[in-house]
DSSP file (Angstrom, degrees, kcal/mol; ACC not computed):
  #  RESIDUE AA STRUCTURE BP1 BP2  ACC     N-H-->O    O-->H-N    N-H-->O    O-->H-N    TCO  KAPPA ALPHA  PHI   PSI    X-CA   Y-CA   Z-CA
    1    1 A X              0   0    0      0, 0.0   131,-0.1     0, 0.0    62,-0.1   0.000 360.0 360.0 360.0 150.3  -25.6  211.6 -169.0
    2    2 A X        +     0   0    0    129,-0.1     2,-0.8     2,-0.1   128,-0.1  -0.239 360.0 172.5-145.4  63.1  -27.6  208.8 -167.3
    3    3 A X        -     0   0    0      1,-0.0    59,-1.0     2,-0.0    60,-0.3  -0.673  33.7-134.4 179.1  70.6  -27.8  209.8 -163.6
    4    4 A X  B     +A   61   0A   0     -2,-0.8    57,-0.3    57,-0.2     2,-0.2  -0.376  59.4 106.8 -34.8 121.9  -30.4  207.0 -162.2
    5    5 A X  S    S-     0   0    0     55,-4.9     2,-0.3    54,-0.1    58,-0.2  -0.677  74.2 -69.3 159.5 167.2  -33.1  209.3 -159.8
    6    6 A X        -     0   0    0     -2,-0.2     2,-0.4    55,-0.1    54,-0.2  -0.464  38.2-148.0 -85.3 173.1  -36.0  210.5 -159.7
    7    7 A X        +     0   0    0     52,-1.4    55,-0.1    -2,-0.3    56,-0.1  -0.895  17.2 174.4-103.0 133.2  -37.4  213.5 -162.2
    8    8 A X  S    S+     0   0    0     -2,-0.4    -1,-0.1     2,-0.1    51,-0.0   0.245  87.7  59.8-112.7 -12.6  -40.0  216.0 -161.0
    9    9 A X  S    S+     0   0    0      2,-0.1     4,-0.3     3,-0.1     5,-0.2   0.637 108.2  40.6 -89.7  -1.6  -39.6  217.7 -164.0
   10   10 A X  S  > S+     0   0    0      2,-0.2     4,-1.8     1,-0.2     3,-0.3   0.818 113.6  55.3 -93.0 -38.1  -40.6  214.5 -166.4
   11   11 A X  T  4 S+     0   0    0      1,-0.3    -1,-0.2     2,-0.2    -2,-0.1   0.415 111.6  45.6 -89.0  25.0  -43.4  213.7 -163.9
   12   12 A X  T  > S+     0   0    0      3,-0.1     4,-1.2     2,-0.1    -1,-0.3   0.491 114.6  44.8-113.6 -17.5  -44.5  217.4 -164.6
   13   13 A X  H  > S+     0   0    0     -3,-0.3     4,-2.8    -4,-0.3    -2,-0.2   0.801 114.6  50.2 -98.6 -50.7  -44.2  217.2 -168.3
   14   14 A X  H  X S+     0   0    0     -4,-1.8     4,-4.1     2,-0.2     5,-0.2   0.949 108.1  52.8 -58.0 -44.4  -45.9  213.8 -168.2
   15   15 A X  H  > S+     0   0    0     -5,-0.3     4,-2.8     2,-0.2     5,-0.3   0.996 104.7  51.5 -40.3 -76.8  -48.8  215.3 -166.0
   16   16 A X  H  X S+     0   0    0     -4,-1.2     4,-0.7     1,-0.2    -2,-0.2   0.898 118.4  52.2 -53.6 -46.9  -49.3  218.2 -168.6
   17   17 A X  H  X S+     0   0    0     -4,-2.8     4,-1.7     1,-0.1    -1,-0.2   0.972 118.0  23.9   9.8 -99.1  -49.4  214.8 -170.8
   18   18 A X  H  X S+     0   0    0     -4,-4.1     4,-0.5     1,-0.2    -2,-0.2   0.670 111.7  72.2 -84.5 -24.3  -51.7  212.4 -169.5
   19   19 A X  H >X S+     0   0    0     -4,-2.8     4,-1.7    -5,-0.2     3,-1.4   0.958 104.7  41.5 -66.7 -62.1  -54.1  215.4 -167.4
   20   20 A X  H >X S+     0   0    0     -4,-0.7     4,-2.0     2,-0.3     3,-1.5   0.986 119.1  50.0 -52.5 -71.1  -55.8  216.9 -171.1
   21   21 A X  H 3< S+     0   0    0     -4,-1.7     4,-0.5     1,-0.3    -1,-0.2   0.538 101.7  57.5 -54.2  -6.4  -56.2  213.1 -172.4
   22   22 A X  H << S+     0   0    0     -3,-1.4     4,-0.4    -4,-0.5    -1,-0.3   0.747 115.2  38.6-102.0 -54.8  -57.7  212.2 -169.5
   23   23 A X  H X< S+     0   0    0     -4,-1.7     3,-1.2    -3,-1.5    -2,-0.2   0.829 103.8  63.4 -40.0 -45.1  -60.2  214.9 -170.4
   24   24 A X  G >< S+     0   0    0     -4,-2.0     3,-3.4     1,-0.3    -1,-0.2   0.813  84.1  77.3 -58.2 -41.5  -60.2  214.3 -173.3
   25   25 A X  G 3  S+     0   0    0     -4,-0.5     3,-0.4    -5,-0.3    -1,-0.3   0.717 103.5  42.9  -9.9 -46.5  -61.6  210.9 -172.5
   26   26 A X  G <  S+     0   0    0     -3,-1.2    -1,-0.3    -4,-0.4    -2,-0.2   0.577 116.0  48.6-103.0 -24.8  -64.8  212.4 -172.0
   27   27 A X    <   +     0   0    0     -3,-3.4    -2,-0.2    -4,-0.1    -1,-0.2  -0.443  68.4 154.5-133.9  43.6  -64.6  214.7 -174.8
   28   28 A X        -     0   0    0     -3,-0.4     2,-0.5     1,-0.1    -3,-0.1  -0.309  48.5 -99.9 -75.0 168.0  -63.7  212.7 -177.6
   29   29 A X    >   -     0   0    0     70,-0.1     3,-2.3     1,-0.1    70,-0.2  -0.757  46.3 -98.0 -95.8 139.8  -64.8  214.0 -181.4
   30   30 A X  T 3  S+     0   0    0     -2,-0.5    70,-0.6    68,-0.4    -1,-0.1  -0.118 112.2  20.9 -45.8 147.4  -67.7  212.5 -182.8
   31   31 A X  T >> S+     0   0    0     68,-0.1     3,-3.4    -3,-0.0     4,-0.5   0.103  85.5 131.8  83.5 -13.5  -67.2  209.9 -185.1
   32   32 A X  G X4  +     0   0    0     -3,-2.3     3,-1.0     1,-0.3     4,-0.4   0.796  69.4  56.9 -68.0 -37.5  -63.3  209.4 -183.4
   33   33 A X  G 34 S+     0   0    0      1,-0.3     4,-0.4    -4,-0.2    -1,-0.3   0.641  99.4  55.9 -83.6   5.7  -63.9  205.5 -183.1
   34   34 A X  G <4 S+     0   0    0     -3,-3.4    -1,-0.3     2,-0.2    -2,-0.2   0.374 111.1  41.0 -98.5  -2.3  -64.5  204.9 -186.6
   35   35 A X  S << S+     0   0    0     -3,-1.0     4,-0.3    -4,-0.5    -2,-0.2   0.144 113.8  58.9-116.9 -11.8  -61.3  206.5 -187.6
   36   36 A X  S >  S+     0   0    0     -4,-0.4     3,-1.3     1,-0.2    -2,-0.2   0.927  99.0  58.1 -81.3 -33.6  -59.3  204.5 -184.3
   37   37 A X  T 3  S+     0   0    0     -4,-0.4    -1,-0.2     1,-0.3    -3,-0.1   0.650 101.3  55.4 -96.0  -1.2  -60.3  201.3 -185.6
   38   38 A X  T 3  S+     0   0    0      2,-0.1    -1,-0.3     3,-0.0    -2,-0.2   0.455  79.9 140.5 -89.0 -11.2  -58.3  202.2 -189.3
   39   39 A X    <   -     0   0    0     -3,-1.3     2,-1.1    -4,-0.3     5,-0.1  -0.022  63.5-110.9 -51.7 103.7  -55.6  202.7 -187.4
   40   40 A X    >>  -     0   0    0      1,-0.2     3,-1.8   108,-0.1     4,-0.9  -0.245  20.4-145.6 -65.2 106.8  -52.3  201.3 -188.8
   41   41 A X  H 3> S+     0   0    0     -2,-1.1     4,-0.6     1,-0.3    -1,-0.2   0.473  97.8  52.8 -46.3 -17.6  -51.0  198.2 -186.8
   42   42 A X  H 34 S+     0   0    0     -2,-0.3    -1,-0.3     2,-0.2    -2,-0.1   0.510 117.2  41.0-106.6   6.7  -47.2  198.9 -187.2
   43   43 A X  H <> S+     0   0    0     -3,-1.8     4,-0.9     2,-0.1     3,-0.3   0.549 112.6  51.3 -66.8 -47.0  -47.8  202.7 -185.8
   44   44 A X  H  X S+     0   0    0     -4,-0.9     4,-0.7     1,-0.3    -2,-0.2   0.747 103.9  54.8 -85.8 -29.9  -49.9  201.8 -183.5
   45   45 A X  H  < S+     0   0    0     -4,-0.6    -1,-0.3    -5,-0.3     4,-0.2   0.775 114.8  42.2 -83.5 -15.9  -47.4  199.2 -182.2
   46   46 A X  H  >>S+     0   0    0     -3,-0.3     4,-0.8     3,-0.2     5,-0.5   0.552 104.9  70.3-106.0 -14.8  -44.3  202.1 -181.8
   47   47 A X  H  X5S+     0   0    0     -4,-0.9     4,-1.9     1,-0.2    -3,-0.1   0.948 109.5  25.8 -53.4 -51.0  -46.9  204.4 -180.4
   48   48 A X  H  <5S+     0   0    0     -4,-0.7     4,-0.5    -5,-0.3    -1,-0.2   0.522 120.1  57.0-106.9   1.5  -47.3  202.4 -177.0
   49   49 A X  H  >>S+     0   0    0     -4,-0.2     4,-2.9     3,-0.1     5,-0.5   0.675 112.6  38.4 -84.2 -66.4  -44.0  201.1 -177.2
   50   50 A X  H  X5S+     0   0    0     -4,-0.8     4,-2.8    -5,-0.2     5,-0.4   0.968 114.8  54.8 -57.4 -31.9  -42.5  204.8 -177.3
   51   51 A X  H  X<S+     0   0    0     -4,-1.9     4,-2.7    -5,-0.5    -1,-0.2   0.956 115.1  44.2 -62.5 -33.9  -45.5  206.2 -174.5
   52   52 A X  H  >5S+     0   0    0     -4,-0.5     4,-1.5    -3,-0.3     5,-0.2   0.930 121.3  43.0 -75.3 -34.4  -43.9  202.9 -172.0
   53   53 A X  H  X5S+     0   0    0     -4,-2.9     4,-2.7     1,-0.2     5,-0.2   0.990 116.7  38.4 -73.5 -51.8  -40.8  204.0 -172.9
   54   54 A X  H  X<S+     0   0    0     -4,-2.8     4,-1.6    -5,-0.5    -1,-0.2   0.883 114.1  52.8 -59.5 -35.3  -40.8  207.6 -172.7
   55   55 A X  H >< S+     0   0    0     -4,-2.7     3,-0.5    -5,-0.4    -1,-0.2   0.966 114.6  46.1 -76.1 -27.5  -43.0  207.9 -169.5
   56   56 A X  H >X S+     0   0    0     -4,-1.5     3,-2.2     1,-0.2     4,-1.4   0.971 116.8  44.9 -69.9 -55.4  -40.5  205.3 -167.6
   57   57 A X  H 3< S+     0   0    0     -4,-2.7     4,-0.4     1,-0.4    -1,-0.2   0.566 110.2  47.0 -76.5 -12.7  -37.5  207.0 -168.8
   58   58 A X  T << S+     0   0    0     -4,-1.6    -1,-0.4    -3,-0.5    -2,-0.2   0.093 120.9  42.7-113.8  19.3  -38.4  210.7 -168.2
   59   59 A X  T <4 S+     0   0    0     -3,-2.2   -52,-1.4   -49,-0.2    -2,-0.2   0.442 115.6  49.8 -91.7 -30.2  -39.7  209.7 -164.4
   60   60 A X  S  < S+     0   0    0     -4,-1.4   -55,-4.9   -54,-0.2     2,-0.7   0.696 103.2  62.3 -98.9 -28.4  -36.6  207.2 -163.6
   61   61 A X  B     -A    4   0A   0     -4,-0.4     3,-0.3    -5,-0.3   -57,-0.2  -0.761  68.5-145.0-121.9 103.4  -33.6  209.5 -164.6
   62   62 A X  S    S+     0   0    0    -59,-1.0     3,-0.3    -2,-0.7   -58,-0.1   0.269  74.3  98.7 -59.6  10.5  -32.7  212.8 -163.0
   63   63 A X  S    S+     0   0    0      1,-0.3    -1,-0.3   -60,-0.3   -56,-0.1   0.352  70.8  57.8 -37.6 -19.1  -31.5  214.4 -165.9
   64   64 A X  S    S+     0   0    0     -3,-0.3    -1,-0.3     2,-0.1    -2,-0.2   0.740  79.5 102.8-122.9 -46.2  -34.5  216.4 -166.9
   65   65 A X  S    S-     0   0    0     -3,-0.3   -58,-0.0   -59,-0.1     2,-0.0   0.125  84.6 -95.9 -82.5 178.2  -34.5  218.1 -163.8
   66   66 A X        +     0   0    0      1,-0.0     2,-0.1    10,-0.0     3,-0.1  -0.623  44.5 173.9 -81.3 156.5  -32.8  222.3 -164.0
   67   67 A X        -     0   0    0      1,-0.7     3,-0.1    -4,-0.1    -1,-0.0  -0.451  45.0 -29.5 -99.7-178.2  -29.5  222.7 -163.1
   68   68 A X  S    S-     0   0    0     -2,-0.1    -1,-0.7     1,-0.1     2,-0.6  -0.015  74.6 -98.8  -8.7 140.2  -27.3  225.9 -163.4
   69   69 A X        +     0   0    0     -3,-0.1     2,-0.3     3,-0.0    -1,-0.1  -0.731  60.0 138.3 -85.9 130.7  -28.1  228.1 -165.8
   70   70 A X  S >  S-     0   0    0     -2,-0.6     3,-7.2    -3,-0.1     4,-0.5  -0.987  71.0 -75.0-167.9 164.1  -26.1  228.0 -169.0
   71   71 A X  T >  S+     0   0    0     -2,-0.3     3,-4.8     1,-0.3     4,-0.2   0.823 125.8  59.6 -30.9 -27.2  -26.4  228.2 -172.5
   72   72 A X  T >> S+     0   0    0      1,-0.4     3,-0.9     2,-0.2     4,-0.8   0.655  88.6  86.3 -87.3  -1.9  -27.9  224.4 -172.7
   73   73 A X  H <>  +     0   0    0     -3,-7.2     4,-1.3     1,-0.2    -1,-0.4   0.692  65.1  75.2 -30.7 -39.6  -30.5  226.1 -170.6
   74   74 A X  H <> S+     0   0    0     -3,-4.8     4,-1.2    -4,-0.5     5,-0.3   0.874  90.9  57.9 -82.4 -15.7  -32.0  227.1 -173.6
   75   75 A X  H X> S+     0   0    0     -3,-0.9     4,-4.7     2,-0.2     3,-2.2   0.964 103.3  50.4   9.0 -98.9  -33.3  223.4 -174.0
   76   76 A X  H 3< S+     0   0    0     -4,-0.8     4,-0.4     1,-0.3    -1,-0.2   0.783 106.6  53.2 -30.2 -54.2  -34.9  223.4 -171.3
   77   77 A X  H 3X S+     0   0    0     -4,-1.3     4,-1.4     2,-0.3    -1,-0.3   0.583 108.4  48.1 -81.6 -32.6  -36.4  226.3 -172.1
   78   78 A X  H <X S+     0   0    0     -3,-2.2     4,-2.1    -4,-1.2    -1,-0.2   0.808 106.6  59.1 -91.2 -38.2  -37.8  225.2 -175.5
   79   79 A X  H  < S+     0   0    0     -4,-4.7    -2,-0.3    -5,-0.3    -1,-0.2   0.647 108.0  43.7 -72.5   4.6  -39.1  222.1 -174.1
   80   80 A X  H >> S+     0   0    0     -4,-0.4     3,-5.7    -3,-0.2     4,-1.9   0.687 105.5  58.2 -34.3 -68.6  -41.3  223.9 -171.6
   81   81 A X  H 3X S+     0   0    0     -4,-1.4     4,-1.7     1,-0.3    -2,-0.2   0.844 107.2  52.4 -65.0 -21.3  -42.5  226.4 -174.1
   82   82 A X  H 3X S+     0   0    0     -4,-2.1     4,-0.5     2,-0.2    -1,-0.3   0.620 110.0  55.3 -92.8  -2.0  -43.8  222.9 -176.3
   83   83 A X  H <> S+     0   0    0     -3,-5.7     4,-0.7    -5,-0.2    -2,-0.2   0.867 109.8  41.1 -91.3 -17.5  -45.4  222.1 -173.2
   84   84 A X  H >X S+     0   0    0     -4,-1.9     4,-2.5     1,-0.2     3,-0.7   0.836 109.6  50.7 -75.5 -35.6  -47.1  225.0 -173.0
   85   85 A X  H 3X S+     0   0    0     -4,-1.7     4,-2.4    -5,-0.2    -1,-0.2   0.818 108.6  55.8 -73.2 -27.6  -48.2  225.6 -176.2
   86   86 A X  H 3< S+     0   0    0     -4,-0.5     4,-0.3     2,-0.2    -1,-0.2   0.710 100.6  59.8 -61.8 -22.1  -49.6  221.8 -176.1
   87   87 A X  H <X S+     0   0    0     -3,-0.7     4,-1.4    -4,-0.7    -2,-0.2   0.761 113.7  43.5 -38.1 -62.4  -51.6  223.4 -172.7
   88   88 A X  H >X S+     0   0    0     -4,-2.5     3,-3.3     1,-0.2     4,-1.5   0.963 105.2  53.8 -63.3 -65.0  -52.9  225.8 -175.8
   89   89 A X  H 3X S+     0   0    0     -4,-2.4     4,-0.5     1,-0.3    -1,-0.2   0.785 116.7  42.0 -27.3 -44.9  -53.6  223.3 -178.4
   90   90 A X  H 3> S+     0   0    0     -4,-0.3     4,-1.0     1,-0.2    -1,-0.3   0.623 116.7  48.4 -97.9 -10.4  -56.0  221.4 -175.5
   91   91 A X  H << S+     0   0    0     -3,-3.3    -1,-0.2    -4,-1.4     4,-0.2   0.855 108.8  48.3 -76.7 -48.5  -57.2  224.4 -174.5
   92   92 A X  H  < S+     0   0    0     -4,-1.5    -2,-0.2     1,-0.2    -3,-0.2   0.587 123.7  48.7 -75.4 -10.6  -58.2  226.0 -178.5
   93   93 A X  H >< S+     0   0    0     -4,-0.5     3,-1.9    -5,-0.4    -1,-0.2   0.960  97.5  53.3-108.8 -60.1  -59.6  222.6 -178.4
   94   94 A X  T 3< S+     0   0    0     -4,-1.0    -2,-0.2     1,-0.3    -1,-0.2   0.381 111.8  52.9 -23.6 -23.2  -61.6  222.1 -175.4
   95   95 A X  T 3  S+     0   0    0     -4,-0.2    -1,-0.3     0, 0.0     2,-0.2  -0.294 101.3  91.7-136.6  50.7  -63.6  225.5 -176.5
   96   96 A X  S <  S-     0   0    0     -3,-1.9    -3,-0.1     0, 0.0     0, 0.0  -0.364 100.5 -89.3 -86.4 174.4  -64.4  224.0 -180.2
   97   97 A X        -     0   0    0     -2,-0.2     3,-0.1     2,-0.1    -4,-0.1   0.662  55.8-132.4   1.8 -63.9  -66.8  222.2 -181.7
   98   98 A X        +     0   0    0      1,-0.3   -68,-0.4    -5,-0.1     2,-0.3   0.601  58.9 131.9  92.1  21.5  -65.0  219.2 -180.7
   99   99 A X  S >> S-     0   0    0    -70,-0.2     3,-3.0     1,-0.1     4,-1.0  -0.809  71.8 -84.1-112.4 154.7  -65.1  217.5 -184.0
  100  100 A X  T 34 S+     0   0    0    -70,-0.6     4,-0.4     1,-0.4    56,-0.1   0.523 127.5  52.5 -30.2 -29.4  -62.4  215.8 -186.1
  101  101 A X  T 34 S+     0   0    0      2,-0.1    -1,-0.4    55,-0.1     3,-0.3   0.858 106.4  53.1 -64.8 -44.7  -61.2  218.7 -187.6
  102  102 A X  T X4 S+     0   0    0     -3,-3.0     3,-0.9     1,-0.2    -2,-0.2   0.834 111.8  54.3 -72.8 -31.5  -60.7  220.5 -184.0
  103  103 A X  T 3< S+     0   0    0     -4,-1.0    11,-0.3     1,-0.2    -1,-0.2   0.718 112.6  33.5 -75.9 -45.8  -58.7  217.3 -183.1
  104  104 A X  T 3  S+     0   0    0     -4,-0.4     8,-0.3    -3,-0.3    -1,-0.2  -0.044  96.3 127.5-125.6  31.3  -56.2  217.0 -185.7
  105  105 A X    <   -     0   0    0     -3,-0.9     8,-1.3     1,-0.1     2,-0.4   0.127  58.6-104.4 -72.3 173.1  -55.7  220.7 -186.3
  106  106 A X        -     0   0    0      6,-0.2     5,-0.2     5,-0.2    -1,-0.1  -0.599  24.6-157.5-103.1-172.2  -52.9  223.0 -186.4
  107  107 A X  S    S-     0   0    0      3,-0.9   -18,-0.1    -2,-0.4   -19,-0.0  -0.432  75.1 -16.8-175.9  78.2  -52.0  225.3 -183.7
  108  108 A X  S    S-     0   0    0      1,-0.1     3,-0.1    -2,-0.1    -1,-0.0   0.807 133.4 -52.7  88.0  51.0  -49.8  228.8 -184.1
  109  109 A X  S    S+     0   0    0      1,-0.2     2,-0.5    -3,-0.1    -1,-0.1   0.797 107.3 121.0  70.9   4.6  -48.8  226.9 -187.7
  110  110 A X        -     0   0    0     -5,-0.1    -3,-0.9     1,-0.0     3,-0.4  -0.956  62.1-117.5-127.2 156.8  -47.6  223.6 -186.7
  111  111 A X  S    S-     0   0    0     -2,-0.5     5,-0.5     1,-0.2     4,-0.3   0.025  80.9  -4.8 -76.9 177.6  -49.3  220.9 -188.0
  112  112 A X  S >> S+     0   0    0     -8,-0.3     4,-4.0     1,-0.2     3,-2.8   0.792  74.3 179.6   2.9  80.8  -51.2  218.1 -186.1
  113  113 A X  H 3>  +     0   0    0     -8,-1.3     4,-1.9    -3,-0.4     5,-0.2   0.619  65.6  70.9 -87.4  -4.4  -50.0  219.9 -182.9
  114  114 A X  H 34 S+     0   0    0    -11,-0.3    -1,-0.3     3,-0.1     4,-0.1   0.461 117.7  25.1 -57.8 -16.4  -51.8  217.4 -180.5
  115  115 A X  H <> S+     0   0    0     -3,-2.8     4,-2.7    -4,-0.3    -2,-0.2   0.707 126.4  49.6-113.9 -40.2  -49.2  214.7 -181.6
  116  116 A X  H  X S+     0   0    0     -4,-4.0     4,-4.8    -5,-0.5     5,-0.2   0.953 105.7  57.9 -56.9 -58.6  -45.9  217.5 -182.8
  117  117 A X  H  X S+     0   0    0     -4,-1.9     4,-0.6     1,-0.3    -1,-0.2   0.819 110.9  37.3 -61.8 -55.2  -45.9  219.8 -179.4
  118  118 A X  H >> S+     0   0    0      1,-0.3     3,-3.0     2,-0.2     4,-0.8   0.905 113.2  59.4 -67.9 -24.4  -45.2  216.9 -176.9
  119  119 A X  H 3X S+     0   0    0     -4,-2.7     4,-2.0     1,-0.3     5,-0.4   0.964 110.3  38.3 -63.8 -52.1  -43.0  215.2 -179.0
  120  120 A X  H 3< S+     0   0    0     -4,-4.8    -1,-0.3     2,-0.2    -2,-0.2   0.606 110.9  59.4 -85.7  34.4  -40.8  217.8 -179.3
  121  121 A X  H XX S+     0   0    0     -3,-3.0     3,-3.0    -4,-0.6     4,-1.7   0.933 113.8  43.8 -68.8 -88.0  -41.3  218.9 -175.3
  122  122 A X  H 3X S+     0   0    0     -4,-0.8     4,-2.2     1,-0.3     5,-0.2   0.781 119.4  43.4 -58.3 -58.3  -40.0  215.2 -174.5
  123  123 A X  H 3X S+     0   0    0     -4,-2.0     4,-1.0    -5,-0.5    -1,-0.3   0.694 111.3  46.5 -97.9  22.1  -37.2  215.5 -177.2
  124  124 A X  H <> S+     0   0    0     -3,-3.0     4,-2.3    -5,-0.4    -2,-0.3   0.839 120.1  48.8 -83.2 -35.4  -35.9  219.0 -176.6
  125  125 A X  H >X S+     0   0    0     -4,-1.7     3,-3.9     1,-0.3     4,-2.1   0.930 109.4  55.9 -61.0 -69.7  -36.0  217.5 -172.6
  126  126 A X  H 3<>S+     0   0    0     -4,-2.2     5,-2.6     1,-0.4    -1,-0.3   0.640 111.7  34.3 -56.1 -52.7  -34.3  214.6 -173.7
  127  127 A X  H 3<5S+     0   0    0     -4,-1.0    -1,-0.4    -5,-0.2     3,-0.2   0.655 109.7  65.0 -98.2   5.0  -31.3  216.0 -175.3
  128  128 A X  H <<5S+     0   0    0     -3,-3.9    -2,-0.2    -4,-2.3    -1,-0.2   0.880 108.8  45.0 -66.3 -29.6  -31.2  219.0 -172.5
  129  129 A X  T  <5S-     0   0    0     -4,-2.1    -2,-0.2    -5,-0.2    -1,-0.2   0.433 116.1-125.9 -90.5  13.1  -30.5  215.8 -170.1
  130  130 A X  T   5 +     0   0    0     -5,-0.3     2,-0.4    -3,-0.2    -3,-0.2   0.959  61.4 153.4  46.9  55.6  -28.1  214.7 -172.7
  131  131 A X     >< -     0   0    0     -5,-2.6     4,-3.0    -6,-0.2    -1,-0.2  -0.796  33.7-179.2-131.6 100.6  -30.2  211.5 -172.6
  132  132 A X  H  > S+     0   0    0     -2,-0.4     4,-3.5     2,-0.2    -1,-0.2   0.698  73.4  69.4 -87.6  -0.7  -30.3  209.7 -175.2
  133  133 A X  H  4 S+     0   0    0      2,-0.2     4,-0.5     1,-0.2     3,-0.5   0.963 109.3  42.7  -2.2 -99.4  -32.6  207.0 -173.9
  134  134 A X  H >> S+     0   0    0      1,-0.2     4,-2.2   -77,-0.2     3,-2.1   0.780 104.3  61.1   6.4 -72.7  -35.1  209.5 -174.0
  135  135 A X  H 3X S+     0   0    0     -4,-3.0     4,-1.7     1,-0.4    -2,-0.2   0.844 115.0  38.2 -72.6 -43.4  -34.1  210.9 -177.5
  136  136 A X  H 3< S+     0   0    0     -4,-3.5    -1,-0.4    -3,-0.5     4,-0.2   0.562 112.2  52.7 -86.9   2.6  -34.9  207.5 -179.0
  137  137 A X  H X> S+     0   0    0     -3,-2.1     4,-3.7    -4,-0.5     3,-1.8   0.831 112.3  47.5 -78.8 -48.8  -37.8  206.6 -177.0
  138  138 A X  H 3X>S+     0   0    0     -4,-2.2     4,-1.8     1,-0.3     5,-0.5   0.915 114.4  51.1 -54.8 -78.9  -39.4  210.3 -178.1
  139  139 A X  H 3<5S+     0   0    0     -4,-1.7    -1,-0.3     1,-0.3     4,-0.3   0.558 113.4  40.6 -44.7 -22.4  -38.2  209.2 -181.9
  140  140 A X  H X>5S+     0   0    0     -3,-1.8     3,-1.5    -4,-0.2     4,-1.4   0.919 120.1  48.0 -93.0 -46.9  -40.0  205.7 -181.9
  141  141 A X  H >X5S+     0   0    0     -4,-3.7     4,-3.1     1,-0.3     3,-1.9   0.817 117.5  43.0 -36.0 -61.9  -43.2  207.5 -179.9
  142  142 A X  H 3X>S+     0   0    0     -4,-1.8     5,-1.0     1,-0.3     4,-0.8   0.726 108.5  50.6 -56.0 -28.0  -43.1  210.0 -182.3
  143  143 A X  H <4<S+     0   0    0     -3,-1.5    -1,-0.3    -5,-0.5     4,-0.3   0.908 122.7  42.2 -75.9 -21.3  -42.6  207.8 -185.9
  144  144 A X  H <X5S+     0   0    0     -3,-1.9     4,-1.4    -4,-1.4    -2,-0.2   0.873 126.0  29.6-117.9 -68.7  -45.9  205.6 -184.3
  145  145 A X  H  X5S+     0   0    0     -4,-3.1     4,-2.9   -99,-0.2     3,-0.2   0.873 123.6  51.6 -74.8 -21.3  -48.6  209.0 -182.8
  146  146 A X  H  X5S+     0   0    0     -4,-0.8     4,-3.7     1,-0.2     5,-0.3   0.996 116.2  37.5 -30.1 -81.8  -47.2  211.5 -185.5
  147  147 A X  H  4<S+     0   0    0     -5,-1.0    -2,-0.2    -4,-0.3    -1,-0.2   0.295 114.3  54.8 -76.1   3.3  -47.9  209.0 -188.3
  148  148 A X  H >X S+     0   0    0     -4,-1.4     3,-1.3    -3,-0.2     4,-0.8   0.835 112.5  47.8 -30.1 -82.9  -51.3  207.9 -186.5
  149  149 A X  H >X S+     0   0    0     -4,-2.9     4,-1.8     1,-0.3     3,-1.3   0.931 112.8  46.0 -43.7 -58.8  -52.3  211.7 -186.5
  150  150 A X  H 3X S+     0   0    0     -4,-3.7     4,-4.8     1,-0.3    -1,-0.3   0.884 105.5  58.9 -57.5 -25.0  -51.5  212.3 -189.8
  151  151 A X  H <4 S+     0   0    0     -3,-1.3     4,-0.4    -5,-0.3    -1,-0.3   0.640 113.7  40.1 -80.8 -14.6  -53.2  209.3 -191.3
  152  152 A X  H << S+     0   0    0     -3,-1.3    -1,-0.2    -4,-0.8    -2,-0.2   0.256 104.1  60.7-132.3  26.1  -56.1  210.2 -190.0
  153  153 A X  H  X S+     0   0    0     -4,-1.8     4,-2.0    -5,-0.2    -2,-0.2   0.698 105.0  55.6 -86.9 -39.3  -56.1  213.9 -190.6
  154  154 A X  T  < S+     0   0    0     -4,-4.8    -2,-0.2    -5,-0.4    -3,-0.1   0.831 104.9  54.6 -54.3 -27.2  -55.8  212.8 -194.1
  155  155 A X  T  4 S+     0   0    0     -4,-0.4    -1,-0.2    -5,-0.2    -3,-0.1   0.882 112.4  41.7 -72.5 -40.9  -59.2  210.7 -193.5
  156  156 A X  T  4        0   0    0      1,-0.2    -2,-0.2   -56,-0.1   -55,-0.1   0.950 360.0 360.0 -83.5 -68.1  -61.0  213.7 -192.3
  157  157 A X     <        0   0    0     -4,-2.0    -1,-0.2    -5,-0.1    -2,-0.1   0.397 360.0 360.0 -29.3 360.0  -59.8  216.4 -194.9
């Protein structure tokens, strides 16, 4: 489905986004720009390509917002529950240390859960709005801030 409008449920998942990084800002872990600047260029280039894609596409297309309730409900329902647990993650993190380990941690068992939860908020939303727009914006974000987090979880470990 591709239904041109806006989403209030993408500019609520995008909030729960960009509001913790925006903190975060403030509350980076020490040492964190000596590990940015290692940063591999061809990651780092699908990283900000999927964040322009994904935030345009999950404001721009009314897809994401609830409908009826029905089985494909349960979507929805899991992409919520990865925004909330990413809500935890910034929370468990925010009353740390703050240090490179708290950053690139796991969280209830999934790994580097600062980069895992939203992607897969954005792509359970993606294919609840049967949008696949989305679903391949999510995949390039995710192959670029995934593989960014991990490469420098390995650095700190």
């Amino acid at each position: 489905m591709f239904h041109f409008g806006f989403s209030y449920m993408g500019l609520i998942f995008l909030l729960m986004l960009f509001i913790p990084n925006m903190l975060w800002t403030k509350h980076k872990p020490k040492d964190y720009e000596q590990y940015a600047g290692n940063e591999n260029r061809i990651l780092l280039f699908l990283e900000r390509t999927g964040e322009i894609l994904v935030s345009t596409i999950a404001l721009i297309f009314s897809d994401f917002n609830p409908r009826e309730l029905t089985l494909w409900s349960v979507w929805l329902a899991l992409a919520v529950a990865a925004m909330l647990l990413y809500e935890g993650y910034w929370i468990r993190y925010f009353h740390s240390r703050q240090e490179m380990t708290d950053f690139y941690s796991s969280f209830l068992g999934i790994p580097v859960a600062g980069a895992s939860l939203p992607f897969a908020a954005f792509l359970f939303l993606g294919i609840y709005g049967g949008n696949l727009l989305l679903i391949l914006s999510v995949v390039v974000l995710g192959i670029g801030h995934i593989g960014i987090h991990l490469s420098h979880r390995r650095e700190v470990l």
